[in-house]
mmCIF entry with sequence, helices, sheets and N, C-alpha, C, O atoms, coordinates in Angstrom:
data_MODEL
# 
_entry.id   MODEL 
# 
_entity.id                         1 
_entity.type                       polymer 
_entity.pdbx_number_of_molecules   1 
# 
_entity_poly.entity_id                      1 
_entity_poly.type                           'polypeptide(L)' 
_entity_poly.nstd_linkage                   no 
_entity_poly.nstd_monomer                   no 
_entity_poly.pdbx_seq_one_letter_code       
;(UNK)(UNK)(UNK)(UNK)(UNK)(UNK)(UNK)(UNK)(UNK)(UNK)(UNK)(UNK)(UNK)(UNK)(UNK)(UNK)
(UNK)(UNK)(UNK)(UNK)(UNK)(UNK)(UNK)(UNK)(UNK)(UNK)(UNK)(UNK)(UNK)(UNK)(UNK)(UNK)
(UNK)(UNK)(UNK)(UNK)(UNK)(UNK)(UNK)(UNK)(UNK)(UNK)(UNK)(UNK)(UNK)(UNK)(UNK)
;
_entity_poly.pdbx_seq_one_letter_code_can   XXXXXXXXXXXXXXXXXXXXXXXXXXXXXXXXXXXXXXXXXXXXXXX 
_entity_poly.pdbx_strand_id                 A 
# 
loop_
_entity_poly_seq.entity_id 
_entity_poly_seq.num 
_entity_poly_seq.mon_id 
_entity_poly_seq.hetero 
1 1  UNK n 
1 2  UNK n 
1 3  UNK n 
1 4  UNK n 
1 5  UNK n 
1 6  UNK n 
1 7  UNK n 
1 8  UNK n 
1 9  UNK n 
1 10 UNK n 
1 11 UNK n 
1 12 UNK n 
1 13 UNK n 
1 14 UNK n 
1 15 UNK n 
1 16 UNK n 
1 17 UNK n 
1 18 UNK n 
1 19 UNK n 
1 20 UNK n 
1 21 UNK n 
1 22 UNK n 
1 23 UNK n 
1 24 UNK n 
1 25 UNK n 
1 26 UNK n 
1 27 UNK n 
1 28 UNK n 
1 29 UNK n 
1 30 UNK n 
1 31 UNK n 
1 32 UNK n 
1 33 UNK n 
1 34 UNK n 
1 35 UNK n 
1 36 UNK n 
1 37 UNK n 
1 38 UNK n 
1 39 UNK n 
1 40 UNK n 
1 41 UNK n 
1 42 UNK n 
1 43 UNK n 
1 44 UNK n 
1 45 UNK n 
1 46 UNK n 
1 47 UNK n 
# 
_struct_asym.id          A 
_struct_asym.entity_id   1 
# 
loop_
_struct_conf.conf_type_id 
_struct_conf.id 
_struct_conf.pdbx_PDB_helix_id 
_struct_conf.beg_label_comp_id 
_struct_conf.beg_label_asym_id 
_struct_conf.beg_label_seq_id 
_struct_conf.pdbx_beg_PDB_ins_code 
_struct_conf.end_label_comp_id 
_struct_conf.end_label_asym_id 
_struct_conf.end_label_seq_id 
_struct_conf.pdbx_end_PDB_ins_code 
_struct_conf.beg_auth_comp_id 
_struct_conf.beg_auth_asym_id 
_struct_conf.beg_auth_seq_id 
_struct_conf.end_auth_comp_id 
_struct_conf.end_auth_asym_id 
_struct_conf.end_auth_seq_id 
_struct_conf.pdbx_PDB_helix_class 
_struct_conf.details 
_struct_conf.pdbx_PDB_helix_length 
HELX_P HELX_P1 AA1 UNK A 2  ? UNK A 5  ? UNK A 2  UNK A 5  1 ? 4  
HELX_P HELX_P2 AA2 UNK A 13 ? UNK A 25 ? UNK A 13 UNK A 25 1 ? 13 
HELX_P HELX_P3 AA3 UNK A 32 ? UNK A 39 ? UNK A 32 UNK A 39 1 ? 8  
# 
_struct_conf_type.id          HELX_P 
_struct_conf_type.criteria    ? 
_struct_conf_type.reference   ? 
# 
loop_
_atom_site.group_PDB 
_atom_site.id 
_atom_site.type_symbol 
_atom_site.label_atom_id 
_atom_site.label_alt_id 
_atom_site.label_comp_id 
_atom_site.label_asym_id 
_atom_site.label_entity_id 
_atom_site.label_seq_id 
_atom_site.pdbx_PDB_ins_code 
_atom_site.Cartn_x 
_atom_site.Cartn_y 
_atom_site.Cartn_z 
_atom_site.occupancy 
_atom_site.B_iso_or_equiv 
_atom_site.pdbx_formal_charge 
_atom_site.auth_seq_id 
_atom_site.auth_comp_id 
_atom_site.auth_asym_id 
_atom_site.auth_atom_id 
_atom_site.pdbx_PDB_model_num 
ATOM 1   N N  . UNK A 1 1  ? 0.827  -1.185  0.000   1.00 0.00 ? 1  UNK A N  1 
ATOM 2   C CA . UNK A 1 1  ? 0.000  0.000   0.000   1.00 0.00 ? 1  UNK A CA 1 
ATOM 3   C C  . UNK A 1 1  ? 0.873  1.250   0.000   1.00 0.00 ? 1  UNK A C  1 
ATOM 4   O O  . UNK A 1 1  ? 0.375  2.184   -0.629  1.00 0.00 ? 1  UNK A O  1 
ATOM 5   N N  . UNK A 1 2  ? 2.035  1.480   0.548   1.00 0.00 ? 2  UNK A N  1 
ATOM 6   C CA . UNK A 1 2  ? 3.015  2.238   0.466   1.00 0.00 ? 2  UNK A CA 1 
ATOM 7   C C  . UNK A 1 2  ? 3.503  2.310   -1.003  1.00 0.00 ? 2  UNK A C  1 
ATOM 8   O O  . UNK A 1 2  ? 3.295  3.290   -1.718  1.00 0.00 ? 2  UNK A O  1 
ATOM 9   N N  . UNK A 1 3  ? 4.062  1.378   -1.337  1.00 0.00 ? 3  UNK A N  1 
ATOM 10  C CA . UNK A 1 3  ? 4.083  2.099   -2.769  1.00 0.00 ? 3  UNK A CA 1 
ATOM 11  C C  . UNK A 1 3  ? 3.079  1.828   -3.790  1.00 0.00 ? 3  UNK A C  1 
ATOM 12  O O  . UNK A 1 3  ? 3.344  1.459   -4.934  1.00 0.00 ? 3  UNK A O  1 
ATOM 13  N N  . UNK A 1 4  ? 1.944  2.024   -3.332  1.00 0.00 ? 4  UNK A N  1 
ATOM 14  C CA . UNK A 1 4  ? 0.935  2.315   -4.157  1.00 0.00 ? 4  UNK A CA 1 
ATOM 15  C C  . UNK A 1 4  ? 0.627  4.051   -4.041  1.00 0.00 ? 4  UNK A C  1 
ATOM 16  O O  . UNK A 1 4  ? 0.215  4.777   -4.946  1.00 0.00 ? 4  UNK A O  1 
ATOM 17  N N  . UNK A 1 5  ? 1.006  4.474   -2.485  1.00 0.00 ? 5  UNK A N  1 
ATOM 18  C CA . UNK A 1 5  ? 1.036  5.337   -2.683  1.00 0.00 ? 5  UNK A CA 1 
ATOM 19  C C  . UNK A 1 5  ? 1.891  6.549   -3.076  1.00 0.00 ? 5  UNK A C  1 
ATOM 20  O O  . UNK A 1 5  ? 1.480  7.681   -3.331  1.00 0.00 ? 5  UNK A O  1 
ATOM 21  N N  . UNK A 1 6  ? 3.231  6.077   -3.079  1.00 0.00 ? 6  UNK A N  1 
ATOM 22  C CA . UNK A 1 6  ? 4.365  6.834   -3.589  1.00 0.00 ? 6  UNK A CA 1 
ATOM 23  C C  . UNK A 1 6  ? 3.974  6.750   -5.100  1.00 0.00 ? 6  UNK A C  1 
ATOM 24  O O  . UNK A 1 6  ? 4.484  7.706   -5.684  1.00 0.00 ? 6  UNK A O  1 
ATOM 25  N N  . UNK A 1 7  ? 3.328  6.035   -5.858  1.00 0.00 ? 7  UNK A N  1 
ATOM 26  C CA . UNK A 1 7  ? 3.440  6.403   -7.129  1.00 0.00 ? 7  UNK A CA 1 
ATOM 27  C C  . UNK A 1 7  ? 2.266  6.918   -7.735  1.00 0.00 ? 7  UNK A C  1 
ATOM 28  O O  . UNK A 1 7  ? 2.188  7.286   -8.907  1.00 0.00 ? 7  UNK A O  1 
ATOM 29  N N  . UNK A 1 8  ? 0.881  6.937   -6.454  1.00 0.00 ? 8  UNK A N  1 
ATOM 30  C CA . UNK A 1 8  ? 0.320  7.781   -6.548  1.00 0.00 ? 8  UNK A CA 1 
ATOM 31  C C  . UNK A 1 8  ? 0.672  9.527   -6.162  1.00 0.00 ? 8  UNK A C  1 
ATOM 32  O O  . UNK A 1 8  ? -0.203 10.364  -6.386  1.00 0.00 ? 8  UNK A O  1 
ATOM 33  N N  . UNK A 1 9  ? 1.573  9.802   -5.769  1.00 0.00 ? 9  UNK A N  1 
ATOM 34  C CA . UNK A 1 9  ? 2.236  10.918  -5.423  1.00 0.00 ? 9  UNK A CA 1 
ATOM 35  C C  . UNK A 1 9  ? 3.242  11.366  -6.587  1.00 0.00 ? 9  UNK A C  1 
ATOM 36  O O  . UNK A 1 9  ? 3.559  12.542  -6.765  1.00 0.00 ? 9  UNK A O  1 
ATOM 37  N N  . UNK A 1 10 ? 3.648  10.431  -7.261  1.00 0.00 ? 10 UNK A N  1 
ATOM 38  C CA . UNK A 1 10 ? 4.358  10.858  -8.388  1.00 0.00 ? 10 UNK A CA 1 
ATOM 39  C C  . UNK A 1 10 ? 3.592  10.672  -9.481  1.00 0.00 ? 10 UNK A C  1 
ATOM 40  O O  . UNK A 1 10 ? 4.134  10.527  -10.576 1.00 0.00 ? 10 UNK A O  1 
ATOM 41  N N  . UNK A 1 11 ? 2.414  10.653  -9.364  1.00 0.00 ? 11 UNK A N  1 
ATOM 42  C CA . UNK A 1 11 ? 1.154  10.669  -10.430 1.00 0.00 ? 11 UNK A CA 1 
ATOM 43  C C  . UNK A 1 11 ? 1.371  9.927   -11.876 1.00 0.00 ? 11 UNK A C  1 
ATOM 44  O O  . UNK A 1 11 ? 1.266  10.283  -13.050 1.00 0.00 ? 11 UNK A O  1 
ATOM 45  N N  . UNK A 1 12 ? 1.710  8.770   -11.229 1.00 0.00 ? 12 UNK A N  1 
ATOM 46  C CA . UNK A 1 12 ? 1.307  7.127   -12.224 1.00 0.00 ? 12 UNK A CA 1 
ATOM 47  C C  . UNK A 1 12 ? 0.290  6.666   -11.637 1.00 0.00 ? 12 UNK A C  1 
ATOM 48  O O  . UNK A 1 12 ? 0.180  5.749   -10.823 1.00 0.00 ? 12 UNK A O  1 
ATOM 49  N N  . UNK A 1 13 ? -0.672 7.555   -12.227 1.00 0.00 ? 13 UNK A N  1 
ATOM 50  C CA . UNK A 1 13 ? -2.247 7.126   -11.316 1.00 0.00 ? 13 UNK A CA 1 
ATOM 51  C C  . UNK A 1 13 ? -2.539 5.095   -12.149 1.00 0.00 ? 13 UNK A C  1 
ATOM 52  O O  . UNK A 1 13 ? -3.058 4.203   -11.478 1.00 0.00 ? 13 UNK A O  1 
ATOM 53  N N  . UNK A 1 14 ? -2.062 4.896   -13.570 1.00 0.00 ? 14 UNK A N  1 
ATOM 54  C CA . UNK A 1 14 ? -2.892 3.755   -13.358 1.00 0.00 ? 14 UNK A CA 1 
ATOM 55  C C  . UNK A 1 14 ? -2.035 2.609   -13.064 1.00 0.00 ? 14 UNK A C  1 
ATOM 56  O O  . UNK A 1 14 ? -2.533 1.483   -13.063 1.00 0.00 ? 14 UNK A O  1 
ATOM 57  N N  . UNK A 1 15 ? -0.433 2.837   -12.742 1.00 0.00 ? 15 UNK A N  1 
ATOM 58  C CA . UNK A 1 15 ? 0.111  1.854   -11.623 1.00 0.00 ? 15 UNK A CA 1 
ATOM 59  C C  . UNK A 1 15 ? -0.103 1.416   -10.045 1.00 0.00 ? 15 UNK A C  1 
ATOM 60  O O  . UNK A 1 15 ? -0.002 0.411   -9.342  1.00 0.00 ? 15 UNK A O  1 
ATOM 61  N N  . UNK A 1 16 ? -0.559 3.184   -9.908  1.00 0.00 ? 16 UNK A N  1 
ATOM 62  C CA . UNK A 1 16 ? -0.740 3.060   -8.425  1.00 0.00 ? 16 UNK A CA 1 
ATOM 63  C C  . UNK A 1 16 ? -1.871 1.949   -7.927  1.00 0.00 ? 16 UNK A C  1 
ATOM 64  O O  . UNK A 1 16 ? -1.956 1.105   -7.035  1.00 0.00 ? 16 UNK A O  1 
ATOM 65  N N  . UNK A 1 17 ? -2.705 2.448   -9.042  1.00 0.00 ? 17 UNK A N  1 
ATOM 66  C CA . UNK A 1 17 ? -4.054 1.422   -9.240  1.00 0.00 ? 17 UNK A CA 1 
ATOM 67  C C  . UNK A 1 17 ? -3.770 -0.102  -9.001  1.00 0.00 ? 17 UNK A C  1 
ATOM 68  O O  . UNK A 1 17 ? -4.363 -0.771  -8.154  1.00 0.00 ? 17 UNK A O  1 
ATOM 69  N N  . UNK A 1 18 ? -2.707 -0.618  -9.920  1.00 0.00 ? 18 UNK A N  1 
ATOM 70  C CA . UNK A 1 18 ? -2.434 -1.967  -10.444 1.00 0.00 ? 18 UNK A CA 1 
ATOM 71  C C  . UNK A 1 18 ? -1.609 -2.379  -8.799  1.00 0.00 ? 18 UNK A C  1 
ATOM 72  O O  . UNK A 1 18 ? -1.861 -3.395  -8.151  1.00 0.00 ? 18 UNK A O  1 
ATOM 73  N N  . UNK A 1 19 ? -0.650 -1.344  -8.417  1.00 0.00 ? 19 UNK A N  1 
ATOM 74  C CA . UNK A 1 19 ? -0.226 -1.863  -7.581  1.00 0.00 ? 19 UNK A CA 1 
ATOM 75  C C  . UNK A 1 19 ? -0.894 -2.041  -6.279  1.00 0.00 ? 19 UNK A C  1 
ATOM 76  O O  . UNK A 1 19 ? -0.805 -3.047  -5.576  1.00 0.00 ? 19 UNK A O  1 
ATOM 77  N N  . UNK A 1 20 ? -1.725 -0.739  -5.960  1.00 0.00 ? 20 UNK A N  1 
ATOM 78  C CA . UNK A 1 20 ? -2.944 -1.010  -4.936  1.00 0.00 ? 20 UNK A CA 1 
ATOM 79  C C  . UNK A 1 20 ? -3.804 -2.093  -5.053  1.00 0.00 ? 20 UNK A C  1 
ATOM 80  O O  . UNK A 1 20 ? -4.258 -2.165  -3.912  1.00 0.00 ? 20 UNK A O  1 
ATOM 81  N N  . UNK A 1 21 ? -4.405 -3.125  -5.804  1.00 0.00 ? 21 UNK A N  1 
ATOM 82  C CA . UNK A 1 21 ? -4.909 -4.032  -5.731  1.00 0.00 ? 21 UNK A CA 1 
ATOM 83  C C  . UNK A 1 21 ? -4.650 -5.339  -5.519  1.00 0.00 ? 21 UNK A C  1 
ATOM 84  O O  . UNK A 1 21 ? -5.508 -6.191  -5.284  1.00 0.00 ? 21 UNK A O  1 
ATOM 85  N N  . UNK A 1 22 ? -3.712 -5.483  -5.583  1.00 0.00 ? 22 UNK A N  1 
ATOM 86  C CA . UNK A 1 22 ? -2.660 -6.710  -5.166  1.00 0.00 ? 22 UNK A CA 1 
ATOM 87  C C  . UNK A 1 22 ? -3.042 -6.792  -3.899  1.00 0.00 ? 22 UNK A C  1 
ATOM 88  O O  . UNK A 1 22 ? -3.585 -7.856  -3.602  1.00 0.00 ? 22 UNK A O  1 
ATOM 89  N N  . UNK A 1 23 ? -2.871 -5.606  -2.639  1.00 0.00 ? 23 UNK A N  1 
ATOM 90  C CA . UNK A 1 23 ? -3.188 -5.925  -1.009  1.00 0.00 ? 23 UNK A CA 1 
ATOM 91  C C  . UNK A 1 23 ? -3.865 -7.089  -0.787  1.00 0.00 ? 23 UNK A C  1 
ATOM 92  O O  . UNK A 1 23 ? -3.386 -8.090  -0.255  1.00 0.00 ? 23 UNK A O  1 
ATOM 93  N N  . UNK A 1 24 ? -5.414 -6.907  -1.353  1.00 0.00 ? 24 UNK A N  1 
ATOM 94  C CA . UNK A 1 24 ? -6.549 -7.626  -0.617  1.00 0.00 ? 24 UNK A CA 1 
ATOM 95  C C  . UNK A 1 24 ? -5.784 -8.926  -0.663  1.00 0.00 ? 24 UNK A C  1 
ATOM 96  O O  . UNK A 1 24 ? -5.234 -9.414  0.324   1.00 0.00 ? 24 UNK A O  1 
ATOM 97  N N  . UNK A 1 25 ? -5.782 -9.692  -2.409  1.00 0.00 ? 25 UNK A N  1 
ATOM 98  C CA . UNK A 1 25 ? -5.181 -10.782 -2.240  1.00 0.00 ? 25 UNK A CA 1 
ATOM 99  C C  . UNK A 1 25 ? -4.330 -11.278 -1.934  1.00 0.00 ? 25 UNK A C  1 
ATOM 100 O O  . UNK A 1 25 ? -4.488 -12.499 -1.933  1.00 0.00 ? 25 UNK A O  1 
ATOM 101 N N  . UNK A 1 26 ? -3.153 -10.874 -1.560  1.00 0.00 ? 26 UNK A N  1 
ATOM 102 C CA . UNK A 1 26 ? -2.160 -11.191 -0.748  1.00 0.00 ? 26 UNK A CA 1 
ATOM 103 C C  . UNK A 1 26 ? -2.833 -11.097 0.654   1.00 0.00 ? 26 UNK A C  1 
ATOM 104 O O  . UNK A 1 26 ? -1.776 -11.456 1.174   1.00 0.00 ? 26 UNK A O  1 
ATOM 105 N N  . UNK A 1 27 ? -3.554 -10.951 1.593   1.00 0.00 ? 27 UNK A N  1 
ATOM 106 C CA . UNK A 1 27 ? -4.001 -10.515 2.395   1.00 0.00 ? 27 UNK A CA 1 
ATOM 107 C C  . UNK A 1 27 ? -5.173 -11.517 2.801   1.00 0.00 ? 27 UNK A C  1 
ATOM 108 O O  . UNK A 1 27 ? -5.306 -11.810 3.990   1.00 0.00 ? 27 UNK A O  1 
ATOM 109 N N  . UNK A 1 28 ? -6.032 -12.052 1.824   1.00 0.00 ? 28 UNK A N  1 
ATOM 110 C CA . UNK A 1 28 ? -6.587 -13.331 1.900   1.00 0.00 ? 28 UNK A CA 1 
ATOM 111 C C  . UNK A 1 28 ? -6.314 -14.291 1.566   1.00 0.00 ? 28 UNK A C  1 
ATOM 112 O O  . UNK A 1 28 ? -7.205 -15.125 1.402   1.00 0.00 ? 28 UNK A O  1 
ATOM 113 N N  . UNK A 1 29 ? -4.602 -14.703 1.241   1.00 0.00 ? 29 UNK A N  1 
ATOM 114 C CA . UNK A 1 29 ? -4.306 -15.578 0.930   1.00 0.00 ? 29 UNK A CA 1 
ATOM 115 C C  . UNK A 1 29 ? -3.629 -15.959 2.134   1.00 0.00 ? 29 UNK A C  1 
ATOM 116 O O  . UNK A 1 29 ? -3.570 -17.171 2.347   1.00 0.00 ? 29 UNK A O  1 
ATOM 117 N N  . UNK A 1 30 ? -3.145 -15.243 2.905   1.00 0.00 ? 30 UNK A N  1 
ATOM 118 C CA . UNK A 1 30 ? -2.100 -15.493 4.391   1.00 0.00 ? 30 UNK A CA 1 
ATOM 119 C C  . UNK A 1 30 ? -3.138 -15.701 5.395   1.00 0.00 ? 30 UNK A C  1 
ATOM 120 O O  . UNK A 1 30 ? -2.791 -15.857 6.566   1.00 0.00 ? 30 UNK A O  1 
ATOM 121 N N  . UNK A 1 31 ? -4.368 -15.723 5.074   1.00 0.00 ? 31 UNK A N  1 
ATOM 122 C CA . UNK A 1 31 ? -6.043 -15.960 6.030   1.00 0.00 ? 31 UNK A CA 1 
ATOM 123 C C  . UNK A 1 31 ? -6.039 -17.006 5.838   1.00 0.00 ? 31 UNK A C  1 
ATOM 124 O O  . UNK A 1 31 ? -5.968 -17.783 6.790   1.00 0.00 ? 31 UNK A O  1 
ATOM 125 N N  . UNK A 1 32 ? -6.135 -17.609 4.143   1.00 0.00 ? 32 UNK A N  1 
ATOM 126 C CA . UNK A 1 32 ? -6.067 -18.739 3.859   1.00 0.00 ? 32 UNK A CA 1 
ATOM 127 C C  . UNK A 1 32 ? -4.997 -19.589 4.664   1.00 0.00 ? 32 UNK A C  1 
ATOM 128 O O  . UNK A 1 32 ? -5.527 -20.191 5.598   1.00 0.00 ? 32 UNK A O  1 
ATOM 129 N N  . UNK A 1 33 ? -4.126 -19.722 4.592   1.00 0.00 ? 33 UNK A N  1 
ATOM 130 C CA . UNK A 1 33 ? -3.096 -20.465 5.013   1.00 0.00 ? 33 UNK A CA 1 
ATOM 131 C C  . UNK A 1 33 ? -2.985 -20.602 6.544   1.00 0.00 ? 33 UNK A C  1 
ATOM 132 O O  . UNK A 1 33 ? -2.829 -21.667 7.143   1.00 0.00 ? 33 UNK A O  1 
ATOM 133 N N  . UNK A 1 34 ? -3.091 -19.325 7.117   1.00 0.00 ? 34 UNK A N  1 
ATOM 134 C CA . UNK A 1 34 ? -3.243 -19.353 8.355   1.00 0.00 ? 34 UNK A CA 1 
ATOM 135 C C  . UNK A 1 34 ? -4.701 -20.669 9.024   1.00 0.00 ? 34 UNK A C  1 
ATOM 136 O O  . UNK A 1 34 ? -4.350 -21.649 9.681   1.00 0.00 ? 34 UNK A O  1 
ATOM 137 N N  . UNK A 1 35 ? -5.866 -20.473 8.771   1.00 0.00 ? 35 UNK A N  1 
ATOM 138 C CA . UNK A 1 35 ? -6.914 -21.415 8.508   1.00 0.00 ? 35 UNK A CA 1 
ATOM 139 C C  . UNK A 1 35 ? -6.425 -22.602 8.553   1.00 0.00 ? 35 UNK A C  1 
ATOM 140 O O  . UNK A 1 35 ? -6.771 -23.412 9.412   1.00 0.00 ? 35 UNK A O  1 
ATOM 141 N N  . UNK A 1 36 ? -5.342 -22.917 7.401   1.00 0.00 ? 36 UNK A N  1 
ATOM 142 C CA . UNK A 1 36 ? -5.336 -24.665 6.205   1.00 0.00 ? 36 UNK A CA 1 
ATOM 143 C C  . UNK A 1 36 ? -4.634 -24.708 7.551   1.00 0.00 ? 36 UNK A C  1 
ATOM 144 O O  . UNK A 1 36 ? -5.390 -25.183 8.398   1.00 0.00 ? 36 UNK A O  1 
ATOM 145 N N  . UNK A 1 37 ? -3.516 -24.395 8.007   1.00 0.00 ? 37 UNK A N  1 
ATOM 146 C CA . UNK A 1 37 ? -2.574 -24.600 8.840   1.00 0.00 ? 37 UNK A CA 1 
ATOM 147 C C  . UNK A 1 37 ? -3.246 -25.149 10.501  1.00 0.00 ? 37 UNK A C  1 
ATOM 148 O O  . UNK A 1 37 ? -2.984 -26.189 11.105  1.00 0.00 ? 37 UNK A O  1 
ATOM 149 N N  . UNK A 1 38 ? -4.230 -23.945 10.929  1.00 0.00 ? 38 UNK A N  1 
ATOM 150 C CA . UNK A 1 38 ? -5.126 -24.388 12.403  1.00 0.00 ? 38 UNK A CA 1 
ATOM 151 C C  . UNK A 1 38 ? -6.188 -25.786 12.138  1.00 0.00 ? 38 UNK A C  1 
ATOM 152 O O  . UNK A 1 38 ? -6.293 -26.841 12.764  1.00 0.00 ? 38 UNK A O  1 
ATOM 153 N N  . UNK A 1 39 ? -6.981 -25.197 10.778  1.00 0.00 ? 39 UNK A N  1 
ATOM 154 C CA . UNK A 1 39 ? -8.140 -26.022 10.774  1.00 0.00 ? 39 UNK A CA 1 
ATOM 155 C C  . UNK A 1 39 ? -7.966 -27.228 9.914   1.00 0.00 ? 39 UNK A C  1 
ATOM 156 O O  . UNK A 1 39 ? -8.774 -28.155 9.968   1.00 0.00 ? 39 UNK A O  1 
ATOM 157 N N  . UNK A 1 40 ? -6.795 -27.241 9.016   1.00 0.00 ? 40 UNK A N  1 
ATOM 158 C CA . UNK A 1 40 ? -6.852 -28.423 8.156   1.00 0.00 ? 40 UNK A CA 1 
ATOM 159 C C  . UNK A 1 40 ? -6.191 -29.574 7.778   1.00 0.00 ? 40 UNK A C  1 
ATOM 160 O O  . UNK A 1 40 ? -5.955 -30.409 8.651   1.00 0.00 ? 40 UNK A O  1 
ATOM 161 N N  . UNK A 1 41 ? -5.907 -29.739 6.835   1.00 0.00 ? 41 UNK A N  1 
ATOM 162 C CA . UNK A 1 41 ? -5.508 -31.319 6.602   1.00 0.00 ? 41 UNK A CA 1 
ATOM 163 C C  . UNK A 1 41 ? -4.094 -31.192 7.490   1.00 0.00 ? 41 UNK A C  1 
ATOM 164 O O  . UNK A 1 41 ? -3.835 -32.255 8.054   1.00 0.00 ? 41 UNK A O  1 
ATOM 165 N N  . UNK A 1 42 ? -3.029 -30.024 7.762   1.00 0.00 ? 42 UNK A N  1 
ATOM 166 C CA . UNK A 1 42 ? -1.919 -30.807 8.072   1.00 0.00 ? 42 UNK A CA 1 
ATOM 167 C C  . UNK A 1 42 ? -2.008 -30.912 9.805   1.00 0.00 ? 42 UNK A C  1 
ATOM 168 O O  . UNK A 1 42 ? -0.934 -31.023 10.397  1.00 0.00 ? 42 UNK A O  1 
ATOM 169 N N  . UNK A 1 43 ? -3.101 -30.882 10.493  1.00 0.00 ? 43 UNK A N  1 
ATOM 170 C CA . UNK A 1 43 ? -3.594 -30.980 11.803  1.00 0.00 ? 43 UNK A CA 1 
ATOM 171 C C  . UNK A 1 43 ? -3.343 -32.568 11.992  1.00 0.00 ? 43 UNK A C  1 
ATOM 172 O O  . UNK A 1 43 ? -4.244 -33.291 11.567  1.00 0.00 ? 43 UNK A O  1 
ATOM 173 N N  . UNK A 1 44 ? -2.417 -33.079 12.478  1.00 0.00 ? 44 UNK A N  1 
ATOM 174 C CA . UNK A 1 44 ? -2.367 -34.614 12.615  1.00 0.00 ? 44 UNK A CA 1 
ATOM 175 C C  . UNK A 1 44 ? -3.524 -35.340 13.829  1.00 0.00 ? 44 UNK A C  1 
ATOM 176 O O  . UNK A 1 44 ? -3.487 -35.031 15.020  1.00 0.00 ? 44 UNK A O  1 
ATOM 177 N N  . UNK A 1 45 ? -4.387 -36.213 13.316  1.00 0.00 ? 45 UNK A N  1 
ATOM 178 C CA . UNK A 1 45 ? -5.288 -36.837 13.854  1.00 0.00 ? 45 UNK A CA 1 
ATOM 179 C C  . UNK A 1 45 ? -4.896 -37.528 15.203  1.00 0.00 ? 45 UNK A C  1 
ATOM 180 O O  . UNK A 1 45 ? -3.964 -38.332 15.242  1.00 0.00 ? 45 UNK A O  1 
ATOM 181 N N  . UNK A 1 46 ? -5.736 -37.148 16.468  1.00 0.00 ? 46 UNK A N  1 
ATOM 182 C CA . UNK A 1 46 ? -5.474 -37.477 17.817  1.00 0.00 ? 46 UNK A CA 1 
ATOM 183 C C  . UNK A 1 46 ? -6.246 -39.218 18.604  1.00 0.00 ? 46 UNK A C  1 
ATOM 184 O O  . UNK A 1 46 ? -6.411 -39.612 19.758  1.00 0.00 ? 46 UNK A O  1 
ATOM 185 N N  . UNK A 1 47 ? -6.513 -39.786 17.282  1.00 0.00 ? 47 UNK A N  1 
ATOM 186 C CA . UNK A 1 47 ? -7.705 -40.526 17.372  1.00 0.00 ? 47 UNK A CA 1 
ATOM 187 C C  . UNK A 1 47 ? -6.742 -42.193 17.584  1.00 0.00 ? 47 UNK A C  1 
ATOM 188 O O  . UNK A 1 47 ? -7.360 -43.250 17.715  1.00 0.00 ? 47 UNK A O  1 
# 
């Protein structure tokens, strides 16, 4: 988000764009993993 906004400041408005959108998914992908990691398959069975 930082340099989304430095190059919105140096007014490459439609990089800033390209680069501002990247966040979310990077951002729900480390949710993801975090999740697979607590809730999922590599949780070894106590049974």
């Amino acid at each position: 988000m930082a340099a989304s906004l430095t190059l919105k400041i140096l007014r490459k408005k439609r990089t800033a764009l390209f680069v501002g959108q990247w966040a979310a998914p990077f951002l729900l992908l480390g949710i993801y993993n975090k999740l697979v990691k607590l809730e999922g398959h590599d949780r070894e069975n106590k049974d």
